[in-house]
N, C-alpha and C positions, 0 to 999 in steps of 0.2 A: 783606745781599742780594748784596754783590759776592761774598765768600766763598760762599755757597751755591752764585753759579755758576760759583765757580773752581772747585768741587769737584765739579759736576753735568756740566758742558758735556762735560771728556773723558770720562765714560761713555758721552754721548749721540753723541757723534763716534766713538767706538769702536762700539758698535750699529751705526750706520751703515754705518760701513767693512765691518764683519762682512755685512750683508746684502750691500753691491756682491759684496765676497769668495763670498758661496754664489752668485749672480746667476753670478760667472764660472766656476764650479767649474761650475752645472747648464750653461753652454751650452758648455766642454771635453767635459761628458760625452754631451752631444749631438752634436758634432764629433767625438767620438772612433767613437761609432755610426752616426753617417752617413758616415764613412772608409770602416770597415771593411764595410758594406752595401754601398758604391761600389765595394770592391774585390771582393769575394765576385759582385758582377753580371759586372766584368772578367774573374778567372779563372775562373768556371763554366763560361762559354763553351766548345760541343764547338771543340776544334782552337785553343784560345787558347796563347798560346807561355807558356814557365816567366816565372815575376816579373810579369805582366801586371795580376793583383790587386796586387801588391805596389807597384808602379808605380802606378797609379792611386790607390790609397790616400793614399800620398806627395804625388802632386799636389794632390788635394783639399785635405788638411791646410794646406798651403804655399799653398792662395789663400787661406784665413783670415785671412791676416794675424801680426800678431804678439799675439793673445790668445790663440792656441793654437799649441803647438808639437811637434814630434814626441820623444817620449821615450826613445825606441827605434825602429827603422826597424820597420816593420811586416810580421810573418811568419807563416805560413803553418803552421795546425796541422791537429791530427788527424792521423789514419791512414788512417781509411776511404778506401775510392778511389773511393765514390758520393758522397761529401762534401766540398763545398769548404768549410773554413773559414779565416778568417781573423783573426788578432789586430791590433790598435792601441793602442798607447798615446801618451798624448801627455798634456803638462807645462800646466794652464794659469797663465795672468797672478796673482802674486801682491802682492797687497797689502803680508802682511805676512810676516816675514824668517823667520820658522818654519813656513811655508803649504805647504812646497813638499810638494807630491803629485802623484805621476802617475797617473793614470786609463787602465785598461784595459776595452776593449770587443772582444768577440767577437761575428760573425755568421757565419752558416753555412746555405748551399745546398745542395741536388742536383746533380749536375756534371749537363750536358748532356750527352747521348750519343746518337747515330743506333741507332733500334733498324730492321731492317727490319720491313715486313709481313707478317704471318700471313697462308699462302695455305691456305685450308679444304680 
């Protein structure tokens, strides 16, 4: 019997760990898309100044705490000039000593623009 669960227990300790491990991975990848939403709302904005998504991305990350962190500072893609997009990446908390991944999320808006009125 002791033998059995010398030899059961660390499988069942490892399963374990493994599910906390995806538990932290899905709420990185959650944190990484609600960043990058947060900043895509920032620099949409008609008349928002350069880095404002960028900036704000940043902060969000940073109240998290330390089960998410930024893996790269977050930038600003695309080309389009009707399209704000945004990338994030960030590192979560790792259990174990070969875990390490970073997770990238992208969202992307309509820039706000003043159109005037059509006069008939």
């Amino acid at each position: 019997m002791t033998l059995s669960l010398a030899i059961v227990f660390p499988a069942v300790l490892f399963v374990i760990l493994l599910v906390v491990q995806a538990g932290l991975w899905w709420y990185a990848e959650q944190a990484a898309l609600a960043a990058a939403r947060e900043g895509v709302e920032a620099g949409r904005i008609n008349g928002a100044p350069t880095g404002a998504g960028e900036e704000r991305a940043t902060e969000f990350v940073e109240r998290l705490g330390d089960v998410v962190e930024l893996g790269a500072p977050p930038r600003q893609t695309g080309s389009d000039p009707d399209l704000y997009q945004l990338s994030v990446t960030v590192e979560p908390l790792t259990l174990f000593p070969f875990a390490d991944l970073a997770i990238t999320k992208t969202a992307t808006a309509p820039r706000e623009k003043f159109v005037p009125p059509v006069v008939p």
